[in-house]
PDB file of N, CA, C and O in Angstrom, chain B, residues numbered from 101:
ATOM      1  N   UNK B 101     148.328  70.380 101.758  1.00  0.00           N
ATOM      2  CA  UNK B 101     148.082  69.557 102.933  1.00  0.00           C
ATOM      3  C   UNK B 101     146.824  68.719 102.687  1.00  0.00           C
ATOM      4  O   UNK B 101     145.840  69.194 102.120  1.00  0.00           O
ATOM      5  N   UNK B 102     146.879  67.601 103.078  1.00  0.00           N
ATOM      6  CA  UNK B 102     145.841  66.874 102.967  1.00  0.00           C
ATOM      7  C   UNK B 102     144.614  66.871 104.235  1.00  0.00           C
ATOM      8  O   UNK B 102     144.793  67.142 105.422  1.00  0.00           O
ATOM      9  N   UNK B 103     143.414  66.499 103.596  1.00  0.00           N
ATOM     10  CA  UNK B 103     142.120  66.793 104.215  1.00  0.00           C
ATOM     11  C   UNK B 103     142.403  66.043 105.723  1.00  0.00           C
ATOM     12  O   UNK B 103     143.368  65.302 105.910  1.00  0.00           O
ATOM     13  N   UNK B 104     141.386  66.370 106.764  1.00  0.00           N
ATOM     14  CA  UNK B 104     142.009  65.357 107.815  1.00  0.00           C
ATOM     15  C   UNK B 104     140.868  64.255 107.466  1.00  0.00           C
ATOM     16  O   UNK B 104     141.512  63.207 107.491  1.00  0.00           O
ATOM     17  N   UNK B 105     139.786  63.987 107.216  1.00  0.00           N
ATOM     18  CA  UNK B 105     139.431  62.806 106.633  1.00  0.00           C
ATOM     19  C   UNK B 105     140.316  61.955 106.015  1.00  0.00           C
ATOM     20  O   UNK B 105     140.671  60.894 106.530  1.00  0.00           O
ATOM     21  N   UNK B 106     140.781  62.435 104.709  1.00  0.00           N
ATOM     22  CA  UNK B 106     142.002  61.824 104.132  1.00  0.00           C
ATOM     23  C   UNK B 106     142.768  61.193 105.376  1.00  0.00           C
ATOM     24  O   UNK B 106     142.546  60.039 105.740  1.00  0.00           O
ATOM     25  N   UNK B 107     143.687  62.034 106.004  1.00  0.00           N
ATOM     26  CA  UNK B 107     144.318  61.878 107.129  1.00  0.00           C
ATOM     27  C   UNK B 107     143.653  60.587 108.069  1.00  0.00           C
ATOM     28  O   UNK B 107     144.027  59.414 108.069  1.00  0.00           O
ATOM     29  N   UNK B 108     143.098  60.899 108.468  1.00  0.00           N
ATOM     30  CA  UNK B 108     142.325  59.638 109.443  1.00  0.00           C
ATOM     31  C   UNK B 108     142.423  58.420 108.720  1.00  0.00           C
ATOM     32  O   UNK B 108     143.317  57.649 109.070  1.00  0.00           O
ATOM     33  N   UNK B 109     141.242  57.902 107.228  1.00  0.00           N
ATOM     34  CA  UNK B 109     141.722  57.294 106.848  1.00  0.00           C
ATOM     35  C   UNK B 109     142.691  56.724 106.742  1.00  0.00           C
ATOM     36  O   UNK B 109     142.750  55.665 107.367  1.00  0.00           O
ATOM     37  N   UNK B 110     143.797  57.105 105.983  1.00  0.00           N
ATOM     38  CA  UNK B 110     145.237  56.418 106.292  1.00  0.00           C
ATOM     39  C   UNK B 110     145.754  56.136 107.386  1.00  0.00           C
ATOM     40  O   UNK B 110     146.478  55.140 107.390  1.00  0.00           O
ATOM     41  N   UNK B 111     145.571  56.897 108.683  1.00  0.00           N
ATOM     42  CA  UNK B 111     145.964  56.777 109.915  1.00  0.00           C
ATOM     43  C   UNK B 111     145.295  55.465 110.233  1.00  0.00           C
ATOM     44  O   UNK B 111     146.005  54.676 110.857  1.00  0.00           O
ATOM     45  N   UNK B 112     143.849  54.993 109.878  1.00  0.00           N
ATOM     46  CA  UNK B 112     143.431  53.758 110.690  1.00  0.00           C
ATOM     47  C   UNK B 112     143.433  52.677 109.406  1.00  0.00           C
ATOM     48  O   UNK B 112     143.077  51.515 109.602  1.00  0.00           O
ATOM     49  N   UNK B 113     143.789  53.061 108.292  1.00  0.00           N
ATOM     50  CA  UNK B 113     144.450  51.583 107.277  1.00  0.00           C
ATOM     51  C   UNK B 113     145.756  51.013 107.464  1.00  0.00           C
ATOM     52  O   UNK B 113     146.187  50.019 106.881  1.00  0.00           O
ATOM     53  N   UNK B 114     146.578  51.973 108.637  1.00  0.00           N
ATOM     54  CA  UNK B 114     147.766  51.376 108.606  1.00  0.00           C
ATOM     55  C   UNK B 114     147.672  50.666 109.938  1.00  0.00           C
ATOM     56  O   UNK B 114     148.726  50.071 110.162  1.00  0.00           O
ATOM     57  N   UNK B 115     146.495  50.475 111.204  1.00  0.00           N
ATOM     58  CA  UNK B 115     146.443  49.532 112.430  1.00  0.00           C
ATOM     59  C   UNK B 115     146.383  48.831 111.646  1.00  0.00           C
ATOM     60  O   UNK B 115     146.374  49.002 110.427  1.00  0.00           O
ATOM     61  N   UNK B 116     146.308  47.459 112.570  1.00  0.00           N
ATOM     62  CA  UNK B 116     146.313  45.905 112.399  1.00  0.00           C
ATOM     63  C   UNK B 116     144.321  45.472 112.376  1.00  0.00           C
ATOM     64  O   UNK B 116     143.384  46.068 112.908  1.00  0.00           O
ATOM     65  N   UNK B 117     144.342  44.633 111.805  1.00  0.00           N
ATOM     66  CA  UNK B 117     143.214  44.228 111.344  1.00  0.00           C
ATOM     67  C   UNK B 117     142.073  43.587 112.634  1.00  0.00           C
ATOM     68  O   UNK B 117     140.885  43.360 112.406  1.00  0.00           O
ATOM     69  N   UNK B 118     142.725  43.381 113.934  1.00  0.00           N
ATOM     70  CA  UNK B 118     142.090  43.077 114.971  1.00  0.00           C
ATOM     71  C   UNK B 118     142.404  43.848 115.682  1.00  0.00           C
ATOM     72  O   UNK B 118     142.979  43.542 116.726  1.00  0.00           O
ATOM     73  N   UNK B 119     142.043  45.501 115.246  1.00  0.00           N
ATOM     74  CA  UNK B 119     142.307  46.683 116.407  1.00  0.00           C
ATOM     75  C   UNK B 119     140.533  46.799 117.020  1.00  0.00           C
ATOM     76  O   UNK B 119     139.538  46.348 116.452  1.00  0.00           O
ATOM     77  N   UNK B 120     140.593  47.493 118.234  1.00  0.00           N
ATOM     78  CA  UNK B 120     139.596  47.744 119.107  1.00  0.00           C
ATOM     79  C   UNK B 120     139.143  49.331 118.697  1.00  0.00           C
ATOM     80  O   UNK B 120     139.903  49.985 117.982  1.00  0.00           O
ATOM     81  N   UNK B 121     137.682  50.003 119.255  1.00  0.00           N
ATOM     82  CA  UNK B 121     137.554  50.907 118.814  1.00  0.00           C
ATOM     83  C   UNK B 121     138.124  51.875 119.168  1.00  0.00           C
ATOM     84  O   UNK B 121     138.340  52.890 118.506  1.00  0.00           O
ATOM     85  N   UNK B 122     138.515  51.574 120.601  1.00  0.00           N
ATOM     86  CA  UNK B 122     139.317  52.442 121.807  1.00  0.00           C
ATOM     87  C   UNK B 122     140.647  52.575 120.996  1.00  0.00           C
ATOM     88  O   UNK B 122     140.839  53.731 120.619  1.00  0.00           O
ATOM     89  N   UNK B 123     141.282  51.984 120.758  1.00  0.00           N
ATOM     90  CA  UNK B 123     142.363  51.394 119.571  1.00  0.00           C
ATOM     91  C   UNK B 123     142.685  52.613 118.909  1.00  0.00           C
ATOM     92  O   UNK B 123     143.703  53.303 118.959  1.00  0.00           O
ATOM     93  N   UNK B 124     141.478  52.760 118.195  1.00  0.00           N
ATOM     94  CA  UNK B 124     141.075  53.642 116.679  1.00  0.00           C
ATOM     95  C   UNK B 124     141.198  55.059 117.417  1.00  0.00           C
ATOM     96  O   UNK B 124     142.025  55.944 117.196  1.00  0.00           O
ATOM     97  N   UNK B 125     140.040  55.038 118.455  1.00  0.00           N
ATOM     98  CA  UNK B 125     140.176  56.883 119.275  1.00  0.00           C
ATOM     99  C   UNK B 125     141.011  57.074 119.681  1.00  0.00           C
ATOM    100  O   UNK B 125     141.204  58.290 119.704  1.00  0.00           O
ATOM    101  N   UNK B 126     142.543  55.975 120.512  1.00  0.00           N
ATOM    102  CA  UNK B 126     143.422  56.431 121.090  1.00  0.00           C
ATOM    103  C   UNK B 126     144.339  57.258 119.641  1.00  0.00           C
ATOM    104  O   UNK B 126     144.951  58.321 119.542  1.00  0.00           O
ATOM    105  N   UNK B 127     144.025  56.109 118.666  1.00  0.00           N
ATOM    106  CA  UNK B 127     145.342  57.166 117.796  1.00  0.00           C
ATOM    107  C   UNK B 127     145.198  58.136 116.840  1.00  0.00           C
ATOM    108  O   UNK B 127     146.091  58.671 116.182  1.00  0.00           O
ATOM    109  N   UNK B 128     143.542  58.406 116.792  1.00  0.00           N
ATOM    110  CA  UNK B 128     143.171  59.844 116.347  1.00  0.00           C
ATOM    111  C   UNK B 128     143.231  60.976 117.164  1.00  0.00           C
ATOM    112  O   UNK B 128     143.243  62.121 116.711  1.00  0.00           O
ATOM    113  N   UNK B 129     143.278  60.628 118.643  1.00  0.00           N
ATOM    114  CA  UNK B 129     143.131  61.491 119.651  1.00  0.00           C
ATOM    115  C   UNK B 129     144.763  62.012 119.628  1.00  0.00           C
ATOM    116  O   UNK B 129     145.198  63.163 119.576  1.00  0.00           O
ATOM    117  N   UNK B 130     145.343  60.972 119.675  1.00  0.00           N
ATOM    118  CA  UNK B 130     147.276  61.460 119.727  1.00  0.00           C
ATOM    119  C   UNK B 130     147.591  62.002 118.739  1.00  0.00           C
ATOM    120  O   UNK B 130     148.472  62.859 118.807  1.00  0.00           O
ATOM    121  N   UNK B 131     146.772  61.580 117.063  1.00  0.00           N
ATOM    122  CA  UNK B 131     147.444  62.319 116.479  1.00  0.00           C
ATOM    123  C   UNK B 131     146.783  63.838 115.987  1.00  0.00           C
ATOM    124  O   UNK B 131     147.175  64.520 115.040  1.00  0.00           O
ATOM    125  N   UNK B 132     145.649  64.145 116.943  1.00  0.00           N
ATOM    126  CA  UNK B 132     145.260  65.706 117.017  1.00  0.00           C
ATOM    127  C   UNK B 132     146.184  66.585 118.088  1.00  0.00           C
ATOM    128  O   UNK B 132     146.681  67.708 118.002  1.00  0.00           O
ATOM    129  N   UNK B 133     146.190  65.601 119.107  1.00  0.00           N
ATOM    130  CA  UNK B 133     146.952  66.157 120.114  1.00  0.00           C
ATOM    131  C   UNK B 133     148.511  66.679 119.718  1.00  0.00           C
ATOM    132  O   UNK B 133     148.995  67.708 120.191  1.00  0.00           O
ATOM    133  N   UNK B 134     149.056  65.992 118.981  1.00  0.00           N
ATOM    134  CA  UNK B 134     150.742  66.255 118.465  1.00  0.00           C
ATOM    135  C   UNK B 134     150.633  67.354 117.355  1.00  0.00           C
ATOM    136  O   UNK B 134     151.577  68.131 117.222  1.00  0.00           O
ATOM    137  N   UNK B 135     149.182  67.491 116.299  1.00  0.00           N
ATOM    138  CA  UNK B 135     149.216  68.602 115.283  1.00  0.00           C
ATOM    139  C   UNK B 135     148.945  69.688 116.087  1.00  0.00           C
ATOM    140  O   UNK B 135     149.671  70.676 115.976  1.00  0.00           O
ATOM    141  N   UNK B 136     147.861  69.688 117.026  1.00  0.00           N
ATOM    142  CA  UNK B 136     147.912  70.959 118.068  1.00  0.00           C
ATOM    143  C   UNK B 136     148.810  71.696 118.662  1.00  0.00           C
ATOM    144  O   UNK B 136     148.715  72.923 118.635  1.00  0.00           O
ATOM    145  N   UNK B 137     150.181  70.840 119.513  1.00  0.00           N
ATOM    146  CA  UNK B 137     151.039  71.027 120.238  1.00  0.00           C
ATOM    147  C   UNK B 137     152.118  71.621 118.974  1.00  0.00           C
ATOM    148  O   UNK B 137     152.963  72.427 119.363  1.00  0.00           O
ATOM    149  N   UNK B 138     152.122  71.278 117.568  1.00  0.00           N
ATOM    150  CA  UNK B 138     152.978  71.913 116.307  1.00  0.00           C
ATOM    151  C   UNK B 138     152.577  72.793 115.851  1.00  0.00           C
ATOM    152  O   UNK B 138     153.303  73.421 115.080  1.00  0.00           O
ATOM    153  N   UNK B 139     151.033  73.312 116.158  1.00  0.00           N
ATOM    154  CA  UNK B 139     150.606  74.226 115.692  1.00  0.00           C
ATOM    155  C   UNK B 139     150.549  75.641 116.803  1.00  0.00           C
ATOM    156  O   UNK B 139     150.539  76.860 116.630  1.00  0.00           O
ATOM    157  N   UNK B 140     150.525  74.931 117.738  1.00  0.00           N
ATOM    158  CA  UNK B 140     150.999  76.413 119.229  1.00  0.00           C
ATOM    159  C   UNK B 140     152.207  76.181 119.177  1.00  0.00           C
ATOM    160  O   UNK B 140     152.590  76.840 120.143  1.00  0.00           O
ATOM    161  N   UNK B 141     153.435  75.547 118.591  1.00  0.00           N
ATOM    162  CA  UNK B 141     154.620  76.180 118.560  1.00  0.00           C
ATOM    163  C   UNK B 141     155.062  76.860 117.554  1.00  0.00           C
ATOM    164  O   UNK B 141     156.003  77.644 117.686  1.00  0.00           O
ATOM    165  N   UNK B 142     154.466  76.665 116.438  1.00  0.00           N
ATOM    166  CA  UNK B 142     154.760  77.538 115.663  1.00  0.00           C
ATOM    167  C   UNK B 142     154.323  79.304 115.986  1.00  0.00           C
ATOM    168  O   UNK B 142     154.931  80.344 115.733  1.00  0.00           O
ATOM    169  N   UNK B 143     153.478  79.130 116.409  1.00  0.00           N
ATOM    170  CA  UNK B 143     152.358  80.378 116.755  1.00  0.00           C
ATOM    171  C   UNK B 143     153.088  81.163 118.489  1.00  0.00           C
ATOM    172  O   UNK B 143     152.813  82.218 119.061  1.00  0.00           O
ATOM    173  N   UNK B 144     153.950  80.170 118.797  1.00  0.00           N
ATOM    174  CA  UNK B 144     154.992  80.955 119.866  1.00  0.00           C
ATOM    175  C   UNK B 144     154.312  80.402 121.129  1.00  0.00           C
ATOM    176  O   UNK B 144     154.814  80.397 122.253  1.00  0.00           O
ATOM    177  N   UNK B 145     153.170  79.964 120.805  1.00  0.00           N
ATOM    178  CA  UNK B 145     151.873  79.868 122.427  1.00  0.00           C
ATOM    179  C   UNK B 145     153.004  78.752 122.954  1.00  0.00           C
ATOM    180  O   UNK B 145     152.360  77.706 122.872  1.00  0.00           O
ATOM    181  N   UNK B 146     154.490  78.354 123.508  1.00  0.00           N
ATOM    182  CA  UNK B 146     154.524  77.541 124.185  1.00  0.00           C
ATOM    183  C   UNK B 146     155.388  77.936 125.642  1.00  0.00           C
ATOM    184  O   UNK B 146     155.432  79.147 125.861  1.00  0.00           O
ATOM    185  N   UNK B 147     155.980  77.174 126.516  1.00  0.00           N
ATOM    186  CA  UNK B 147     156.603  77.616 127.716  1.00  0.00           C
ATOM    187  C   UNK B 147     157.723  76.990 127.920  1.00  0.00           C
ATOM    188  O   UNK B 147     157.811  75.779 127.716  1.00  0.00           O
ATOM    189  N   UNK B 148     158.785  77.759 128.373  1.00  0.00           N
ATOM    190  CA  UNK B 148     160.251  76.991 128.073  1.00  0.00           C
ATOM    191  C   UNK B 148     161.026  76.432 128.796  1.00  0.00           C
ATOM    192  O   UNK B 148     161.327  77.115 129.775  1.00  0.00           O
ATOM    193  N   UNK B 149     161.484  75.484 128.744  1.00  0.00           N
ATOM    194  CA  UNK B 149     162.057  74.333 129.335  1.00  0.00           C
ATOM    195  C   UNK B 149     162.076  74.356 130.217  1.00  0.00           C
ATOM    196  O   UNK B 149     161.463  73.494 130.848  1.00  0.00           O
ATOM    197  N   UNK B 150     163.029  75.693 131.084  1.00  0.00           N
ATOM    198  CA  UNK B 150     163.369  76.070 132.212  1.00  0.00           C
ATOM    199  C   UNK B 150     162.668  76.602 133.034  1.00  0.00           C
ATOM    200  O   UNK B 150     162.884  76.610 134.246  1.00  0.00           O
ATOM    201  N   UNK B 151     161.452  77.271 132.282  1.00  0.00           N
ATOM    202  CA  UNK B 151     160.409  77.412 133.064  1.00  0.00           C
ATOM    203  C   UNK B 151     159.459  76.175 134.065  1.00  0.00           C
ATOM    204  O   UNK B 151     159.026  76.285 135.213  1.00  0.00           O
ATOM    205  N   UNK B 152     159.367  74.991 133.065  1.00  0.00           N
ATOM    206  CA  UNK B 152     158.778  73.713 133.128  1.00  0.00           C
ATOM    207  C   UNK B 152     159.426  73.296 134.001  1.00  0.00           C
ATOM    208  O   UNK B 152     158.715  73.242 135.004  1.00  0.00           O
ATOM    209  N   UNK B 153     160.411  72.956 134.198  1.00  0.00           N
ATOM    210  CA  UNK B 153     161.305  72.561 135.393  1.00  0.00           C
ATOM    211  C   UNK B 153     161.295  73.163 136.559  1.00  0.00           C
ATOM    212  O   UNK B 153     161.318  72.574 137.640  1.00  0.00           O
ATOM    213  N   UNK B 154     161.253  74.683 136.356  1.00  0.00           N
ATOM    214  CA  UNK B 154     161.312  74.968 137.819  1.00  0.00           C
ATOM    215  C   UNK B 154     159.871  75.247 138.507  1.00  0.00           C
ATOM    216  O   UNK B 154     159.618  75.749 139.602  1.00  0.00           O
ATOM    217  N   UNK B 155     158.873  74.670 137.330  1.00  0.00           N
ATOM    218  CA  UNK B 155     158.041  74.799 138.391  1.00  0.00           C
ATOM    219  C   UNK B 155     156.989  73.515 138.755  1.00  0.00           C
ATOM    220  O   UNK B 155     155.930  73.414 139.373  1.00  0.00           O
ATOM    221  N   UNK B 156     158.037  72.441 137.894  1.00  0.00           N
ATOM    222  CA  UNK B 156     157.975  71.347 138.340  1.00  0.00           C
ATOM    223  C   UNK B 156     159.000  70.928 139.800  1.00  0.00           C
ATOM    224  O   UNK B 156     158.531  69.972 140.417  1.00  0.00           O
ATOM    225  N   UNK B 157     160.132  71.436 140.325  1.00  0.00           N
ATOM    226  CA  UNK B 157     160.973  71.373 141.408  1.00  0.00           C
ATOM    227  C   UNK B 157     159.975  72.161 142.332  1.00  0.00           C
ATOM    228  O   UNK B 157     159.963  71.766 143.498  1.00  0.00           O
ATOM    229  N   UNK B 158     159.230  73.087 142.058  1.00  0.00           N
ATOM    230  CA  UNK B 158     158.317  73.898 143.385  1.00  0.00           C
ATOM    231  C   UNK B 158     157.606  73.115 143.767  1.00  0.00           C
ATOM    232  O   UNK B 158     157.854  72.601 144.858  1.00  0.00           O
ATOM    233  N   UNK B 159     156.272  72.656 142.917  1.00  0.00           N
ATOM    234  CA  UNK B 159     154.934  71.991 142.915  1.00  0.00           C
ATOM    235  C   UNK B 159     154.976  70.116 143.044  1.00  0.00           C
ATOM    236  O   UNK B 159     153.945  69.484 143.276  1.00  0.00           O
ATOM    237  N   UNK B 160     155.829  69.693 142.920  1.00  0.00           N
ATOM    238  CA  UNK B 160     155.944  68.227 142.705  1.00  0.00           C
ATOM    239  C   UNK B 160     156.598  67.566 143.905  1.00  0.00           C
ATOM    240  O   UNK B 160     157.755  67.156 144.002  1.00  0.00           O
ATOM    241  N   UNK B 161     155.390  67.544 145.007  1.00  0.00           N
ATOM    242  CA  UNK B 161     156.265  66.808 146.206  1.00  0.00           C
ATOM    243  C   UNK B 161     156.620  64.701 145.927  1.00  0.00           C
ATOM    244  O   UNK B 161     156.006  63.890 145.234  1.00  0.00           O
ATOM    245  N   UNK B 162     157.673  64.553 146.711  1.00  0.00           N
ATOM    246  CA  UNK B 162     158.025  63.161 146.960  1.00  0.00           C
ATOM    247  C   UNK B 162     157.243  62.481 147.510  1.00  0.00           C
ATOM    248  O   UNK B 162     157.505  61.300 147.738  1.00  0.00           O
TER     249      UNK B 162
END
């Protein structure tokens, strides 16, 4: 696996050349956020579908 320096790097050589800095943090931030969310599913830490739903139908008024 590669370093996340490495990682970053490549992640911000492949924006466009008139990106913003906000730009740069939004897509280091998403792409910690998506290795996190792969790394608690592997590890089982997640909650299942049907759970999510129904307690999105309790808590989520119109």
């Amino acid at each position: 696996m590669a370093s996340i320096k490495y990682e970053a790097i490549r992640l911000i050589s492949r924006l466009p050349e008139e990106v913003s800095w906000d730009d740069i943090l939004y897509e280091l931030f998403v792409r910690k956020e998506i290795e996190l969310g792969v790394k608690a599913s592997y590890e089982g830490n997640i909650v299942p579908q049907d759970a999510v739903i129904k307690w999105l139908l309790n808590n989520v008024s119109d």
